[in-house]
BALOBA-1460 file (C-alpha; in Angstrom, 3 decimals):
// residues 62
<rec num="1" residu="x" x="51.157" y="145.796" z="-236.231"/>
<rec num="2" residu="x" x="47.057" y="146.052" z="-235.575"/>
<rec num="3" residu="x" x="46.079" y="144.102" z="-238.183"/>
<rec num="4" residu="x" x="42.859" y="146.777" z="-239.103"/>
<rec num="5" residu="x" x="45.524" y="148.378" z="-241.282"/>
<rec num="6" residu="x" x="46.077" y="145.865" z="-243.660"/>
<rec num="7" residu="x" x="48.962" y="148.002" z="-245.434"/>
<rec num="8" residu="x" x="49.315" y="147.544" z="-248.997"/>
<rec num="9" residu="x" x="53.321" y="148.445" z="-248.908"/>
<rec num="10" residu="x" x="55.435" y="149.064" z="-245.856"/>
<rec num="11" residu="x" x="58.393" y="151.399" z="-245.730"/>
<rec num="12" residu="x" x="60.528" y="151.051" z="-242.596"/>
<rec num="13" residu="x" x="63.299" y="153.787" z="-242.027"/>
<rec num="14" residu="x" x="66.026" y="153.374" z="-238.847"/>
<rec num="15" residu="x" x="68.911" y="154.395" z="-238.106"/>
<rec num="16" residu="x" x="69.826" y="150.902" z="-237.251"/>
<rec num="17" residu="x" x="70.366" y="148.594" z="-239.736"/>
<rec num="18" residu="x" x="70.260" y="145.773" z="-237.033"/>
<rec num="19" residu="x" x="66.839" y="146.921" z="-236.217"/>
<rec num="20" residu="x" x="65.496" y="147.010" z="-239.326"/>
<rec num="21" residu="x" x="66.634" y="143.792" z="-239.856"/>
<rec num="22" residu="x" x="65.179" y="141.795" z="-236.716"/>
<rec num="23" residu="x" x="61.538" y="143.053" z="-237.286"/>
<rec num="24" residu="x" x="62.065" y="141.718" z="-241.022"/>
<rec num="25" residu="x" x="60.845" y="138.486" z="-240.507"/>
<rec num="26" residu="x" x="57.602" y="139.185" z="-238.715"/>
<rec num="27" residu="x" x="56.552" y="142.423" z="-241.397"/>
<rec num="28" residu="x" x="57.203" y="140.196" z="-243.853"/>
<rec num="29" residu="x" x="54.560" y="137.858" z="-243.288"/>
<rec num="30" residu="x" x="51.983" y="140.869" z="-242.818"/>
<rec num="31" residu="x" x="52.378" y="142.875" z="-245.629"/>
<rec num="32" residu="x" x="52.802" y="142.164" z="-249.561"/>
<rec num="33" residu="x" x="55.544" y="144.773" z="-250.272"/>
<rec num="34" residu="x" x="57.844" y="145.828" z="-247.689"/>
<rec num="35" residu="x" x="61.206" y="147.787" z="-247.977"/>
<rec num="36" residu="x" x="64.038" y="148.505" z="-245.440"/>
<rec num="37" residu="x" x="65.871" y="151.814" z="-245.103"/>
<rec num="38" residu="x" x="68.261" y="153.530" z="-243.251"/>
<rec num="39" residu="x" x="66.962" y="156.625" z="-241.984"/>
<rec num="40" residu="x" x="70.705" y="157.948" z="-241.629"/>
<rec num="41" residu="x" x="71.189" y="158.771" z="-244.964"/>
<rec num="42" residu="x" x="68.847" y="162.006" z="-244.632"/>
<rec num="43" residu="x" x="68.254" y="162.474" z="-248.890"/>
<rec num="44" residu="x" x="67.791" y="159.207" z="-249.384"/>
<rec num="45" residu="x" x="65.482" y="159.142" z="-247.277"/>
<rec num="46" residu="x" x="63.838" y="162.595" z="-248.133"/>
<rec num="47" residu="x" x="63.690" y="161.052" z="-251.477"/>
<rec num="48" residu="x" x="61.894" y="157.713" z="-250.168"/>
<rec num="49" residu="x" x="59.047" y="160.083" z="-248.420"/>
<rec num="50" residu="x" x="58.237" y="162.245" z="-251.665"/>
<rec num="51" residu="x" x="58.270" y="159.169" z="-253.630"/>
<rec num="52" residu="x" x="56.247" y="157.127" z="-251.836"/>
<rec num="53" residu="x" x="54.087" y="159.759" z="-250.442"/>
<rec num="54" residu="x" x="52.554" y="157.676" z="-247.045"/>
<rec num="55" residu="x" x="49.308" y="157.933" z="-245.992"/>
<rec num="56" residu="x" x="50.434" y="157.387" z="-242.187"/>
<rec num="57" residu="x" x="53.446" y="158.258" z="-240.151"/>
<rec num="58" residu="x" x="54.074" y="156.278" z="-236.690"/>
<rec num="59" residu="x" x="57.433" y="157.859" z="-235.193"/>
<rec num="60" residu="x" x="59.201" y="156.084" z="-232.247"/>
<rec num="61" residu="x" x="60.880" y="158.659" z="-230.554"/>
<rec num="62" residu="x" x="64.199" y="158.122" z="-228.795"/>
């Protein structure tokens, strides 16, 4: 993560859970508030997106 960003709170959707959980440890040291989601569950994560309402979206396509 470029570290110009500085992000204040970090939401990370996948749609594998094994993913998410291996970059855990390094985000965690970077950023004050992250949270871990599984992009699979498509209103969940709908919901997520209008809650949180993120200033920046990086997508890693397939």
């Amino acid at each position: 993560m470029p570290t110009s960003l500085k992000p204040r709170k970090l939401v990370a959707l996948d749609v594998s859970e094994f993913l998410l959980y291996s970059v855990t440890t390094e985000l965690s040291r970077k950023v004050r508030s992250l949270t871990l989601q599984s992009a699979r569950e498509r209103e969940s994560a709908r919901c997520t997106f209008t809650e949180v309402r993120p200033d920046i979206i990086f997508h890693a396509p397939r």
